[in-house]
DRENPANU-839350 format. One record per residue (C-alpha): z, y negated, x negated; residue in one letter. Coordinates in steps of 0.1 Angstrom, whole numbers, plus 5000, padded with zeros to 4 digits. Last residue first. Layout:
N
    pz    py    px  aa
     Z     Y     X   A
...
END
This chain:
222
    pz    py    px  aa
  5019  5004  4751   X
  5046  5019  4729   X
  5076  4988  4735   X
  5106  5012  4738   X
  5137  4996  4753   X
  5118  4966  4773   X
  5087  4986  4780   X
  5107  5016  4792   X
  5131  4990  4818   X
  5101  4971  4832   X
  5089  5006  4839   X
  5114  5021  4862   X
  5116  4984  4877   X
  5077  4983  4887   X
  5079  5021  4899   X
  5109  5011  4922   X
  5095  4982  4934   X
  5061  4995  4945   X
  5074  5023  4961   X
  5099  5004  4985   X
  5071  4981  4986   X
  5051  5009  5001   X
  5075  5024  5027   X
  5082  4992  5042   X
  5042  4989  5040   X
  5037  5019  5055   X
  5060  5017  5087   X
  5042  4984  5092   X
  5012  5000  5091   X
  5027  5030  5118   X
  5042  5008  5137   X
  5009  4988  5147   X
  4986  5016  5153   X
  4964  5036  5134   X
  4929  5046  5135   X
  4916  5019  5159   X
  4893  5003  5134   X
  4917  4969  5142   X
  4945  4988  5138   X
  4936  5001  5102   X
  4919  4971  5093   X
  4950  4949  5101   X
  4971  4970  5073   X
  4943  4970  5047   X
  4936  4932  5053   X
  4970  4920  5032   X
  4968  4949  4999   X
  4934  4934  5000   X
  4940  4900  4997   X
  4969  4906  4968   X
  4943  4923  4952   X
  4917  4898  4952   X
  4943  4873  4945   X
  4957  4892  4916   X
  4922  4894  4894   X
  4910  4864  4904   X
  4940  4847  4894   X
  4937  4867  4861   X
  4907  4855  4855   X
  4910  4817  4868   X
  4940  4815  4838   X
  4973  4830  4828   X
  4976  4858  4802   X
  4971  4893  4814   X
  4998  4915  4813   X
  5022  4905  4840   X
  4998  4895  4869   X
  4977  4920  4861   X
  4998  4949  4858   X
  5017  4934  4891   X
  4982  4933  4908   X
  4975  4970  4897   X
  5009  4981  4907   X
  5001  4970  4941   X
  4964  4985  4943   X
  4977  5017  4932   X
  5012  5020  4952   X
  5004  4995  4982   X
  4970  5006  4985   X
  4987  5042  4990   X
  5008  5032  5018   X
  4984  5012  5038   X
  4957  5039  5036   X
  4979  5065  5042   X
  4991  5046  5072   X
  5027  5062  5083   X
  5023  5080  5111   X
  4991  5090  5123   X
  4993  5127  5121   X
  4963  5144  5106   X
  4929  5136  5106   X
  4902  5107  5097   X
  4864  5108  5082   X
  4853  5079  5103   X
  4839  5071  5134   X
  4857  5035  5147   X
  4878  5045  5176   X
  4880  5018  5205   X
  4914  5021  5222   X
  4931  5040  5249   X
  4906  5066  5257   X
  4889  5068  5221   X
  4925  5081  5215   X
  4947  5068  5187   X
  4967  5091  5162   X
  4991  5115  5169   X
  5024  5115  5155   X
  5029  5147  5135   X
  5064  5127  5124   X
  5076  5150  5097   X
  5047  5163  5086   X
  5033  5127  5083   X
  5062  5119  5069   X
  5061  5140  5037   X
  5020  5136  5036   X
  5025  5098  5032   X
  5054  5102  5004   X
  5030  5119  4985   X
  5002  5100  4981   X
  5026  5069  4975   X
  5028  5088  4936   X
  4994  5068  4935   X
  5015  5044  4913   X
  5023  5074  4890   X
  4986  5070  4879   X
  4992  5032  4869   X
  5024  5042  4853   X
  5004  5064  4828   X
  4981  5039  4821   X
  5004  5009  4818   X
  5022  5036  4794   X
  4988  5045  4775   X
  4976  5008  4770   X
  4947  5009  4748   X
  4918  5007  4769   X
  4918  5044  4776   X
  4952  5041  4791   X
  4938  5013  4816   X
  4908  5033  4825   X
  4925  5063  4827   X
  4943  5048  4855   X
  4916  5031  4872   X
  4898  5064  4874   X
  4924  5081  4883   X
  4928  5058  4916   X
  4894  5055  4921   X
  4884  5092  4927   X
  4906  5106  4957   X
  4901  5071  4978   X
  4864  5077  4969   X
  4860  5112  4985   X
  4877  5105  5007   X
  4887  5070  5026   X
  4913  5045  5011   X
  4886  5026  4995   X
  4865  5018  5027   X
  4894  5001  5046   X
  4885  4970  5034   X
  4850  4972  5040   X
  4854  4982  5077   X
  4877  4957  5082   X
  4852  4930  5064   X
  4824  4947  5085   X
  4842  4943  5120   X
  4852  4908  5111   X
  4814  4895  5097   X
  4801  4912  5135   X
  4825  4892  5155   X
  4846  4921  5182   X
  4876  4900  5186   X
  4893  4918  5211   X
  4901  4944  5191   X
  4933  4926  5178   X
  4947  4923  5209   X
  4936  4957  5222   X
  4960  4971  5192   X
  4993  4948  5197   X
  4994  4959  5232   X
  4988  4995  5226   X
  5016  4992  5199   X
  5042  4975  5220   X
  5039  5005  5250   X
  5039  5032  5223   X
  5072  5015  5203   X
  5095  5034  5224   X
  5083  5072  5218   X
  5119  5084  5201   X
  5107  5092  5167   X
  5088  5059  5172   X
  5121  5040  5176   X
  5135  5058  5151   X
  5114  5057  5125   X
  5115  5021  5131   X
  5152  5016  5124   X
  5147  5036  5095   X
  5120  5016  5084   X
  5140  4983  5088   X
  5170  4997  5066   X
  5148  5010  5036   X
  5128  4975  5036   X
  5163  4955  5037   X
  5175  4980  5010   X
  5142  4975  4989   X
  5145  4938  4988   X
  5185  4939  4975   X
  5173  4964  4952   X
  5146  4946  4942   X
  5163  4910  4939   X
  5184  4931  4911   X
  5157  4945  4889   X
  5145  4912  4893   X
  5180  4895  4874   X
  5173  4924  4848   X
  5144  4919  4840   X
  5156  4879  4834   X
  5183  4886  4813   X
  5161  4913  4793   X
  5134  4884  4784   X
  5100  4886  4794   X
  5066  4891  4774   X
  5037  4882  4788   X
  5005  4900  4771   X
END
């Protein structure tokens, strides 16, 4: 376990907020310009770019990558993982790992809000999958952010350093990177709607992180 001092939680506690604001800021701006239909030119664009590249190792990395985030797995990994953690001995890093998937709920918020629809086999090539529902923000994005995101920072604060840990938060830290292009590349989401969920997602990912800095610093029960 790495233990940190108070001066410098609260010094990141800090950078977060300043982060988060610029995050908060930018996704508003792009609410509205999706609200308001003038992204659909850029994100058709953006989309048959990256499907040009139709290499047979690509298509099945994107296709693993997003494989996680699909039912019924993306509904079974996430509490598993959790219980996992709490079951090992650690019943706050548990507990906080479960809240991570708290991301669950933002996506169905703005997705209701949005009801953007999602890419046409007409426009772009549709991977088949097990997909519905408006297409802005990227579920997938957005939740790997909260569960797979707080699952590098768990790692990369409570392990101690060395080739497992760097495993650990590099595989992570890759997959939290490919989600987003997967989702574009399989033609299930565009462009503003990943980036949409990764604003979203570190927004997330920061606040949980600080909320439980702050518990393990005042009342060290894990």
């Amino acid at each position: 376990m790495i233990e940190q001092r108070p001066s410098r939680i609260a010094a990141k506690e800090r950078a977060a907020v300043g982060v988060g604001a610029i995050a908060l800021a930018v996704f508003a701006v792009l609410f509205g310009l999706v609200r308001s239909k003038r992204s659909a030119a850029a994100d058709l664009a953006i989309t048959m770019k990256f499907q040009q590249r139709r290499h047979p190792v690509l298509r099945a990395t994107m296709h693993a990558v997003s494989w996680p985030g699909f039912p019924p797995q993306s509904r079974t990994i996430p509490p598993v993982i959790a219980l996992a953690i709490a079951a090992s001995g650690h019943p706050l890093s548990g507990l906080f790992q479960f809240l991570s998937w708290g991301t669950g709920g933002i996506s169905f918020t703005f997705k209701r809000i949005m009801r953007r629809p999602r890419p046409l086999q007409s426009q772009v090539a549709v991977a088949a999958a097990r997909i519905g529902g408006s297409s802005f923000p990227s579920g997938h994005v957005l939740n790997y952010m909260g569960v797979y995101g707080f699952l590098a920072y768990l790692a990369g604060t409570r392990l101690r350093p060395g080739p497992v840990r760097a495993m650990i938060v590099g595989g992570l830290v890759t997959l939290l990177a490919l989600v987003g292009p997967s989702r574009i590349y399989l033609g299930h989401h565009w462009f503003t709607d990943v980036l949409a969920s990764y604003l979203l997602g570190i927004c997330y990912l920061l606040g949980i992180t600080a909320v439980y800095r702050r518990i393990r610093m005042f009342a060290d029960r894990d």
